[in-house]
C-alpha positions as CSV (number, residue, x, y, z in Angstrom):
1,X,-38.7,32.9,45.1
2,X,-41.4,34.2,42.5
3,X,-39.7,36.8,40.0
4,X,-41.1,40.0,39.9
5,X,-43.8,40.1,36.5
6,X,-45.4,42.7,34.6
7,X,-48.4,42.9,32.4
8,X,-48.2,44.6,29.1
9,X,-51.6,45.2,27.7
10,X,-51.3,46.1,23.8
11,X,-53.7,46.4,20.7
12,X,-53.3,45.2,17.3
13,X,-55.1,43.2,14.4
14,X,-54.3,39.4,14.6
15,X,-53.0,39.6,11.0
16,X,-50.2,42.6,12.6
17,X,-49.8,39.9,15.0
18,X,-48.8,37.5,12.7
19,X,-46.0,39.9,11.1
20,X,-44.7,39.0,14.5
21,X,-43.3,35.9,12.4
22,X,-40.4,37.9,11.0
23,X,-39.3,39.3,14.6
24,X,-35.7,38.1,14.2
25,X,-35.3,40.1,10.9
26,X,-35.9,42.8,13.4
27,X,-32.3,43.0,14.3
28,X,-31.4,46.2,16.8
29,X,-28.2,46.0,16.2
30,X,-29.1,47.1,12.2
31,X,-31.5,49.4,13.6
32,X,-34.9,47.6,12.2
33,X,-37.8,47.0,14.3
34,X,-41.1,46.1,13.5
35,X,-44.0,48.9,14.7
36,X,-47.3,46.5,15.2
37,X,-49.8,47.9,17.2
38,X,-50.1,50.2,20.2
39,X,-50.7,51.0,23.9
40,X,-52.8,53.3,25.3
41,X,-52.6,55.2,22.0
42,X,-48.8,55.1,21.6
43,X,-47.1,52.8,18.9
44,X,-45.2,49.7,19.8
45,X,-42.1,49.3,18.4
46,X,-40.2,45.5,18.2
47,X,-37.0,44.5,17.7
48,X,-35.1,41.5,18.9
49,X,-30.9,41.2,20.3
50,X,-28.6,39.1,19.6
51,X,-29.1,37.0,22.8
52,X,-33.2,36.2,21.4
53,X,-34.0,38.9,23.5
54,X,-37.2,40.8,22.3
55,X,-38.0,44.1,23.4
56,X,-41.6,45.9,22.8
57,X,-40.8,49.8,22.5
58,X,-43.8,51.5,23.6
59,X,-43.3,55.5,22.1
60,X,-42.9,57.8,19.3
61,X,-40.4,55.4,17.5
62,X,-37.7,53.0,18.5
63,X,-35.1,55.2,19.4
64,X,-37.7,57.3,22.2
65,X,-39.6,55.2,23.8
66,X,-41.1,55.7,26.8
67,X,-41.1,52.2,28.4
68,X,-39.5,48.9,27.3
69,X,-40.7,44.9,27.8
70,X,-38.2,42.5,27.6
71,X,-39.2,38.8,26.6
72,X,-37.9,35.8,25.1
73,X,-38.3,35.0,21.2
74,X,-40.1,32.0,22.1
75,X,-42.8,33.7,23.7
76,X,-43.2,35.6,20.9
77,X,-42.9,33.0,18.3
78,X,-46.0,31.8,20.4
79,X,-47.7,35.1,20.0
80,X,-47.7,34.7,16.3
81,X,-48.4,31.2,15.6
82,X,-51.3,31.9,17.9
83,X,-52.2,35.3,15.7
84,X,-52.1,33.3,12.5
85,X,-54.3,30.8,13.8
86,X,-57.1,33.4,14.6
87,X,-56.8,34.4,10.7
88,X,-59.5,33.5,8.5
89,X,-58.4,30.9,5.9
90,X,-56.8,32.7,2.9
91,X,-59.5,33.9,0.3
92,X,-61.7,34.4,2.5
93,X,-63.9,37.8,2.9
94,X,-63.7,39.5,6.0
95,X,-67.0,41.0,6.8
């Protein structure tokens, strides 16, 4: 049996994707999230459990948000490395 999956269609810069990096210094539990990019005009809000569990906050803030993903870290730790790859080497001008 195929699990039910979901799309989640975002925008942001590569280098807010590469903040991404620091997602487990996003602890929910403190009450930190990272806010890098948005969705249909609404901020995303990220944050990670103690279980490696990342959730993408789509809303106002963290604490009302209108819809939630759930992910492993690992995909995000992919996110990012891929982010930081897109990034021009340091120094360099960006047109």
């Amino acid at each position: 049996m195929i699990p039910p999956s979901w799309e989640f269609h975002f925008r942001a810069p590569p280098a807010d994707l590469a903040r991404l990096r620091s997602i487990r210094e996003a602890d929910w539990a403190a009450r930190r999230a990272l806010h890098i990019g948005e969705c249909g005009g609404v901020p995303v809000h990220w944050s990670v459990d103690s279980d490696a569990t990342v959730s993408a906050l789509v809303g106002a803030d963290d604490e009302t948000w209108h819809i939630a993903f759930l992910m492993p870290v690992d995909t995000i730790d992919q996110l990012a490395a891929e982010a930081v790859d897109l990034l021009p080497p340091q120094g360099t001008a960006v047109p």
